[in-house]
Residue, then its C-alpha position, 0 to 999 in steps of 0.5 A: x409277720x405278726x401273724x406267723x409270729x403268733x401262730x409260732x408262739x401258740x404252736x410253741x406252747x402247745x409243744x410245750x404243755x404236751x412235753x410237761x404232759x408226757x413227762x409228768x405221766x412218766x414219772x406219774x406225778x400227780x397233784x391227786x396222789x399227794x393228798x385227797x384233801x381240796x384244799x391242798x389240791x388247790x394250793x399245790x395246784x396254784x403252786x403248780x402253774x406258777x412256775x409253768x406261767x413264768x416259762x410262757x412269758x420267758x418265751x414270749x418276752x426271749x421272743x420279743x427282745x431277741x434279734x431274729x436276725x442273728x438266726x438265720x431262720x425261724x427253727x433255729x430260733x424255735x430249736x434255740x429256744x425249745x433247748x432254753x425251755x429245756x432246761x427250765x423244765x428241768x428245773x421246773x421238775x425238781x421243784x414240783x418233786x420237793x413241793x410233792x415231798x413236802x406235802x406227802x411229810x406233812x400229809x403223813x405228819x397230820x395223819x399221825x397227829x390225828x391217829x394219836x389223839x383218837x387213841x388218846x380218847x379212846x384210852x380217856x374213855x376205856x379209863x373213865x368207864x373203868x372209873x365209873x366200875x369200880x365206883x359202881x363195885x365199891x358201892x355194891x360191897x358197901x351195900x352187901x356190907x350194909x345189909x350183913x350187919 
């Protein structure tokens, strides 16, 4: 019994990362795409498996709590919760969209930030070099104006 048990669980969660698989390649979804920085790659990745690892522990401990004996067969109980599991991908998904778009805004808002301040340094430099020329023509005149008299 426990080992039939254990077989239905692994087979239950196989199922079930091949499910989150297939429906994440639909929609082409991928930690990868939201920024090429490692660091953030492995925060949204830890943000990721969370919410998975919270679905196997629901169906390990839906499992252990609930009477198989008001299901009739084990399918039942596999269907019934395939269908709870279901509806936490659902969830799951709509989570994983808002941390992408989170995390697209600020990937973009720091690309910006950055984008200004080199143009600001640019700017600064153009300014000083032009400072520099004026000096340099000012005292070129003084020194023309010198040499007339």
């Amino acid at each position: 019994g426990l080992l039939f048990f254990f077989l239905f669980y692994f087979l239950l969660n196989v199922c079930l990362l091949l499910l989150i698989g297939m429906r994440h390649k639909k929609k082409n979804l991928s930690p990868l795409s939201v920024t090429k920085k490692k660091k953030s790659i492995g925060r949204l990745k830890l943000e990721l498996l969370a919410p998975q690892s919270k679905y196997f522990l629901f169906v390990f401990f839906y499992l252990k709590n609930e009477k198989l004996s008001k299901f009739k067969t084990i399918w039942k109980v596999f269907i019934f919760l395939f269908g709870k599991v279901w509806e936490k991908g659902h969830k799951w998904e709509k989570d994983y969209e808002k941390i992408l778009k989170k995390k697209n805004n600020n990937w973009k808002k720091e690309k910006m930030k950055k984008k200004k301040k080199k143009i600001k340094r640019k700017r600064k430099k153009k300014y000083k070099k032009e400072c520099k020329n004026l000096k340099k023509r000012k005292r070129k005149k003084n020194d023309v104006a010198d040499e007339g008299n």
